[in-house]
C-alpha positions in Angstrom: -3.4 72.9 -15.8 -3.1 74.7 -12.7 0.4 75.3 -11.0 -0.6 75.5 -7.7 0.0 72.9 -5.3 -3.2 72.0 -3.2 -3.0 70.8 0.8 -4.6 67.7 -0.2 -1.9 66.6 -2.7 1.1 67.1 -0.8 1.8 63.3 0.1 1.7 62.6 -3.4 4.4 65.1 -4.7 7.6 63.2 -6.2 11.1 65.5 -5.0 11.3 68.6 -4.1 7.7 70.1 -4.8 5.8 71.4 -1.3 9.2 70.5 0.4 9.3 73.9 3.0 13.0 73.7 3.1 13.4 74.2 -1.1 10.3 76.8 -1.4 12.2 79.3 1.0 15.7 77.7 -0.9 17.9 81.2 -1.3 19.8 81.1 -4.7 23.1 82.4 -4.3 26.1 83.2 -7.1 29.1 82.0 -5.3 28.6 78.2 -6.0 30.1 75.3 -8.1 27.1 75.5 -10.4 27.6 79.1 -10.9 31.0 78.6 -12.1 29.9 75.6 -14.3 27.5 77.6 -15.7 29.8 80.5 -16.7 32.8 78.2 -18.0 31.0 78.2 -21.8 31.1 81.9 -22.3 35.1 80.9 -22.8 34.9 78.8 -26.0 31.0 79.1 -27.5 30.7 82.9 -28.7 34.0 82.0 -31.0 32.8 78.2 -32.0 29.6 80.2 -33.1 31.3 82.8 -35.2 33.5 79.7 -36.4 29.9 77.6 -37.2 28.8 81.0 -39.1 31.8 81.2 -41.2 31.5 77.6 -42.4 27.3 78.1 -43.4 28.8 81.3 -45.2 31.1 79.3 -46.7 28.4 76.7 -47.6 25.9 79.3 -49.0 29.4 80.3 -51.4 29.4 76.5 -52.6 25.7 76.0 -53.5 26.2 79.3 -55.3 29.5 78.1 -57.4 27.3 74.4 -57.6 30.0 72.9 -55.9 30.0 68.7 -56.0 30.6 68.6 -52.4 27.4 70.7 -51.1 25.4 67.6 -49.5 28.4 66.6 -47.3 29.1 69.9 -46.4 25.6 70.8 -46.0 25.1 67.5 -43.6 28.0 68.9 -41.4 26.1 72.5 -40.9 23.3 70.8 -40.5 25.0 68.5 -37.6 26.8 71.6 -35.7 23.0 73.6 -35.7 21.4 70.1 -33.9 24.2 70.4 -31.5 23.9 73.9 -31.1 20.5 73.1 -30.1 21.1 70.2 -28.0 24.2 72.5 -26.4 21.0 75.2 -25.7 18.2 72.8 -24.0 21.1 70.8 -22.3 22.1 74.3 -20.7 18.9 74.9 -19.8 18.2 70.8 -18.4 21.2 70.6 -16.5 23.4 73.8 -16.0 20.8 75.9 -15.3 18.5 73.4 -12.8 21.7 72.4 -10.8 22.5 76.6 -10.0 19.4 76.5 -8.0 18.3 79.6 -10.0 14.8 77.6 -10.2 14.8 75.9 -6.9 12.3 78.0 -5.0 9.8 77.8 -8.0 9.5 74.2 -9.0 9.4 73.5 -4.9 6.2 75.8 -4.5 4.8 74.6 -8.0 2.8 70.9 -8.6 5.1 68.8 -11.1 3.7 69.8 -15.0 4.2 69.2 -18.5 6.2 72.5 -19.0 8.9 70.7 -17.2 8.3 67.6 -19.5 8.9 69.6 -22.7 12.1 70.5 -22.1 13.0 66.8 -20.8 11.5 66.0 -24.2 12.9 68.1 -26.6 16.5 67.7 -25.0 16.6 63.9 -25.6 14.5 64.5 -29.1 17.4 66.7 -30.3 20.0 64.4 -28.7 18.3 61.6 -30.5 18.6 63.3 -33.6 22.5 64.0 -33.1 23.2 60.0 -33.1 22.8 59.9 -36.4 24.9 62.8 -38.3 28.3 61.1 -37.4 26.9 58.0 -39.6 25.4 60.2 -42.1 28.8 62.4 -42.8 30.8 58.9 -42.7 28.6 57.8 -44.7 28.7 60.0 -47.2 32.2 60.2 -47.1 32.5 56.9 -48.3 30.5 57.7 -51.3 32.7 60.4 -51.9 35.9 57.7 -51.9 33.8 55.2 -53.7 32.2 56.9 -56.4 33.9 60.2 -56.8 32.2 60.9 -60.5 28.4 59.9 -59.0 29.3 61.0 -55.1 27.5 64.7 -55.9 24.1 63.2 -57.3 24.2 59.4 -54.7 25.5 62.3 -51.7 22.4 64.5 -52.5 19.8 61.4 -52.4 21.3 60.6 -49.3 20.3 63.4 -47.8 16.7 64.2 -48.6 16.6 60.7 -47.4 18.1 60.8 -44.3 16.3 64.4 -43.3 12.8 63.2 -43.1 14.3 60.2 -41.0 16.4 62.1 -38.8 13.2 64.3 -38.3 11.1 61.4 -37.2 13.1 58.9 -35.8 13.6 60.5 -32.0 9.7 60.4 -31.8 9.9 56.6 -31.0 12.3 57.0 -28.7 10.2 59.3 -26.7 6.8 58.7 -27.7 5.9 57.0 -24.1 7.4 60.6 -22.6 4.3 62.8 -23.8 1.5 61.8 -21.5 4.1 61.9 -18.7 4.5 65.0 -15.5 7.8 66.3 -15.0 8.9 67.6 -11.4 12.1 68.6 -9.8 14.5 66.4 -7.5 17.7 67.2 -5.3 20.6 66.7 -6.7 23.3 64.5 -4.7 27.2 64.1 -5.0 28.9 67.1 -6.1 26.4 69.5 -6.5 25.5 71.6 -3.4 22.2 71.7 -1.3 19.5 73.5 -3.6 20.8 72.7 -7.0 17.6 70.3 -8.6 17.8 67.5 -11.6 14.9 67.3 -14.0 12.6 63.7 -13.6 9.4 62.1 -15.0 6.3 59.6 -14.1 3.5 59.0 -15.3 5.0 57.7 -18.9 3.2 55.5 -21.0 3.7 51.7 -19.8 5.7 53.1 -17.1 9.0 52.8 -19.8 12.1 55.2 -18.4 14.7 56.3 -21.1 18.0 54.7 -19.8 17.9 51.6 -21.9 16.3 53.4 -24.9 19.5 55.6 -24.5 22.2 53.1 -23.9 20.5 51.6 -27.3 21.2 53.9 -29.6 24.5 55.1 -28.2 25.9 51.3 -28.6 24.5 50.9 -31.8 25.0 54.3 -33.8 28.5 54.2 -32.2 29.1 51.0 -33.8 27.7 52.0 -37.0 29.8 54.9 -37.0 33.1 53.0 -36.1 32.8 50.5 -38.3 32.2 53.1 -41.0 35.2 54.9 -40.2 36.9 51.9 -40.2 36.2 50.9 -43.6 37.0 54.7 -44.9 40.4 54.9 -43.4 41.1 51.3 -45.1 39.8 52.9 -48.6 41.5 56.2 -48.0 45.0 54.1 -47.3 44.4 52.2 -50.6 44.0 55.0 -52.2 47.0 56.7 -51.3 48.9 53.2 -51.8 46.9 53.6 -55.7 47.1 56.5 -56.6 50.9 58.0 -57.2 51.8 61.1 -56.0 52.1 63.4 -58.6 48.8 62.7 -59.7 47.2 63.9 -56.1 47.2 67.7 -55.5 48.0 68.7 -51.9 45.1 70.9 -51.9 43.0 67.9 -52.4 45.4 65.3 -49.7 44.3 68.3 -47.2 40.5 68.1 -47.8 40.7 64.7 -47.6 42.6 64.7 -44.2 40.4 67.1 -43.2 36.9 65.5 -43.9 38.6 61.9 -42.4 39.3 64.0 -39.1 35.7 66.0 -38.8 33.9 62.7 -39.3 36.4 60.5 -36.3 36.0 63.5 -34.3 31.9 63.7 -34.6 32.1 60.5 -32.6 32.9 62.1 -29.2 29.0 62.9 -28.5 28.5 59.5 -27.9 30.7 59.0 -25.4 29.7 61.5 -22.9 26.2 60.0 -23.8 26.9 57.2 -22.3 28.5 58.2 -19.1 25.0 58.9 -16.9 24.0 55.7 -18.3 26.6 53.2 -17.4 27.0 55.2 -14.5 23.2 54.5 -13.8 23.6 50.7 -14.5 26.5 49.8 -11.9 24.0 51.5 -9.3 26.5 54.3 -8.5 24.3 56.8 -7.5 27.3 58.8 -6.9 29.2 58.6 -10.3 25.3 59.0 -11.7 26.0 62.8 -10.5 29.4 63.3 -11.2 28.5 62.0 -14.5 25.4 64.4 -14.6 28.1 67.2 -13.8 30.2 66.1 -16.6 28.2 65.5 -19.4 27.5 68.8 -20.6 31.3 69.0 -21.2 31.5 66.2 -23.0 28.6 67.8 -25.2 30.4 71.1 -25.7 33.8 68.9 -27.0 32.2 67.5 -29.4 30.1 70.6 -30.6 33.5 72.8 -30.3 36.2 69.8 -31.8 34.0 69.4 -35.2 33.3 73.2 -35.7 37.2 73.7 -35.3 38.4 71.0 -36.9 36.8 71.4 -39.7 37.1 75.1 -39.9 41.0 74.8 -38.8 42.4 71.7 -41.3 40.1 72.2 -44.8 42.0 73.9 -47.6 38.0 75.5 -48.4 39.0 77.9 -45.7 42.1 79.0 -46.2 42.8 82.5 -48.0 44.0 82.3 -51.3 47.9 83.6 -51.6 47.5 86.5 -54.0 50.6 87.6 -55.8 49.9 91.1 -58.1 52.5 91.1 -61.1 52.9 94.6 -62.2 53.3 95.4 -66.0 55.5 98.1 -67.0 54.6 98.8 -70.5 57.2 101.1 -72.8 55.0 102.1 -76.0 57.7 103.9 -78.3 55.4 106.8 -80.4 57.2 107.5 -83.6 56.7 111.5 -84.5 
């Protein structure tokens, strides 16, 4: 597919492309954008040190054949999808809205380059819906069953994988035979800075209601499953007397409960462009737009942390040396 935009197609470009005005677009540093853009070296190098140490931590527990190594391996498993989704979303909106590609997507036709990364942000985002279900989830086998949780927690997960894998695709199967091209961004952002957009998609679907969808439902799903595991987690503390619990395992129980509320923040910036989008605010659609990747980076940072921060697994063990003296008497 050629790249070139020819004379004869001109009237028939969507946004920016052939536009004059964004072709000879000059990208400069010393713009909202630009700051935007930087604003993640701040907290991401340390979150992914912080991710590191817990997948460390994780390859430590399959070695020991630890009981809790599905639920522990579904949390790594859910900071590396949002690591990616933190990665194309940088790329989607952080980087378009600079203007750093401006000049190129004006003098180039609308292609399916730009389509792949529209489709494999919203594949990965897709698959991030889920993991807050799957970790509350499996947290409440862990309540439930706590001899069986290990075996149940590990069927779980080979289940849900291959699932997790496949069920973005029909979310954005109708995306693949579609063109992506480039359009101005409005509201906040400044003259030059661009927003990612499709046509051509099978039955002419668009991905706003898909996306509303499974935000409203996976967030119920998830809430009512965190509502069920702080009702067991109270009975069991009501149950269970005091002396018989070890505070070692009241914290990693405190901690889990936390991780898993705090998993549920992804779906709320989610939903922002998409309400937004609804009430016909094309404003709020932007500053929502602007937003969004914020909201993304909370939710990838607040897990990572609170995990790492409140579970006893990662704590350094006190080590107290008792020295020996020993007299041995030799009789001559």
């Amino acid at each position: 597919m050629s790249l070139t935009i020819s004379p004869t197609s001109l009237p028939l470009l969507p946004g920016i492309h052939g536009n004059e005005t964004f072709i000879n677009f000059e990208f400069s540093f010393f713009t909202l954008p630009m700051f935007l853009l930087f604003l993640p070296v701040i907290y991401m190098p340390i979150t992914f040190i912080v991710m590191l140490r817990i997948l460390v931590k994780l390859k430590y527990a399959m070695r020991d054949k630890n009981v809790n190594v599905p639920l522990f391996t579904a949390i790594c498993i859910s900071q590396f999808t949002c690591l990616l989704f933190f990665i194309f979303d940088f790329v989607h909106i952080r980087l378009m809205t600079t203007g750093i590609f401006t000049s190129w997507c004006a003098s180039s036709a609308p292609n399916h380059y730009i389509m792949a990364l529209y489709i494999a942000t919203y594949y990965v985002n897709y698959a991030n819906m889920i993991f807050p279900f799957l970790v509350s989830t499996m947290r409440l086998v862990l309540i439930a069953y706590p001899q069986r949780q290990g075996k149940i927690n590990r069927v779980i997960l080979k289940s849900a994988l291959p699932f997790i894998s496949i069920y973005p695709i029909f979310f954005t199967f109708f995306l693949w035979p579609a063109v992506g091209y480039c359009t101005a961004a409005l509201g906040p952002f400044p003259f030059g800075s661009v927003i990612l957009g499709f046509r051509e998609s099978w039955f002419g679907l668009r991905n706003n209601y898909f996306l509303l969808f499974n935000n409203l439902f996976w967030l119920s799903a998830s809430l009512i499953n965190n509502s069920v595991l702080l009702v067991k987690l109270a009975h069991l503390k009501s149950t269970t007397a005091a002396h018989t619990r070890s505070q070692k395992s009241h914290k990693a129980e405190v901690s889990l409960t936390v991780t898993t509320v705090s998993m549920i923040c992804s779906y709320l910036s989610n939903s922002m462009i998409v309400i937004a989008a609804q009430l016909n605010s094309i404003e709020y659609s932007y500053y929502a737009i602007m937003l969004r990747p914020f909201g993304n980076d909370l939710e990838t940072c607040m897990v990572s942390w609170v995990f790492y921060l409140t579970h006893p697994v990662f704590r350094r063990k006190s080590m107290v040396t008792v020295q020996v003296s020993q007299h041995v008497k030799l009789d001559s």
